[in-house]
N, C-alpha and C positions, 0 to 999 in steps of 0.2 A: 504494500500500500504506500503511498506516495505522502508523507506527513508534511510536505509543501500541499499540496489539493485539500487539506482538509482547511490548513492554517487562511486558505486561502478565502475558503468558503466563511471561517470563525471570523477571521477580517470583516468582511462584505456585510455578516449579518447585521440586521437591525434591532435586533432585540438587545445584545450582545455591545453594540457600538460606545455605548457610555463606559464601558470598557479598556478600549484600545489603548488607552494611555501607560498600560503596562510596556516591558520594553519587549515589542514586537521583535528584535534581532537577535536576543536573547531567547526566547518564548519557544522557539522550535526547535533549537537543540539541546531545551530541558524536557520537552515535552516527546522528544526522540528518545533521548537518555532513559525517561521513567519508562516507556512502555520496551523497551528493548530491557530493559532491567526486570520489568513486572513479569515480562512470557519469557523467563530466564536464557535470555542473549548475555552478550560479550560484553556493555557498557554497564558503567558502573553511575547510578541515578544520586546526584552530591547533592541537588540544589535543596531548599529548604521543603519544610514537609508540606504537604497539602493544603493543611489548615494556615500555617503560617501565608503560605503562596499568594490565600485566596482571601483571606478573613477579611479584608479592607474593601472586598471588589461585594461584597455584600449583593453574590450571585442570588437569586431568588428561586424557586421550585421551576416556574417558566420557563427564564431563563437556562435552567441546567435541561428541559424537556426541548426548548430550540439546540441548546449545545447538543444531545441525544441524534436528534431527528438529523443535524449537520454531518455526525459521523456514522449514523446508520446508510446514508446518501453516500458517504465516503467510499464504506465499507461495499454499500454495493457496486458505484462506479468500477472499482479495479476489482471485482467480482473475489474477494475474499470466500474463502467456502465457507459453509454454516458452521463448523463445528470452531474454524477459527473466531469467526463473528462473536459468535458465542462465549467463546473465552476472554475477549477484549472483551467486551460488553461485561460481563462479569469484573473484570480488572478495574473498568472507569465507572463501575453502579458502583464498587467497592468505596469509591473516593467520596460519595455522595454527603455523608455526614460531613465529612471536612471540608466542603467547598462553599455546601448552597449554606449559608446561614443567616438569610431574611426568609422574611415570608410575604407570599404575591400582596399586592397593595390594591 
């Protein structure tokens, strides 16, 4: 899967855009690191945990259901098999306590 195409799509979106101010050039080769680290790959994932990552971005339920739907779209584009899906899917539901921590307004 091409983790440029998804970062691309998380960019563009609208839900997501008040966002952006994180540092985008940074962003995707932590985001490389964690899931090559999470489906035990060769990279070793340094940056700060989850919860620390994200706490300020005061992601909302929504919000993490657009992030979802961006990398299920991902996932199908470069035609990932199901059983891999499944297991990412698994690894980034895992992160859900630590990310969204508002609630929809």
């Amino acid at each position: 899967m091409k983790a440029e195409e998804f970062d691309k799509k998380f960019d563009e979106g609208e839900d997501v855009s008040q966002h952006l101010d994180i540092a985008k050039a940074r962003r995707p080769v932590q985001e490389l690191k964690m899931v090559c680290w999470a489906t035990g790959g060769p990279r070793q994932y340094t940056g700060r945990s989850m919860a620390d990552a994200h706490r300020h971005l005061s992601i909302t339920p929504q919000e993490w259901e657009t992030f979802l739907d961006d990398f299920q779209q991902t996932l199908d584009k470069f035609k990932v098999p199901a059983a891999e899906q499944a297991e990412l899917r698994a690894i980034v539901q895992s992160t859900y306590g630590d990310i969204v921590v508002s609630k929809d307004v």
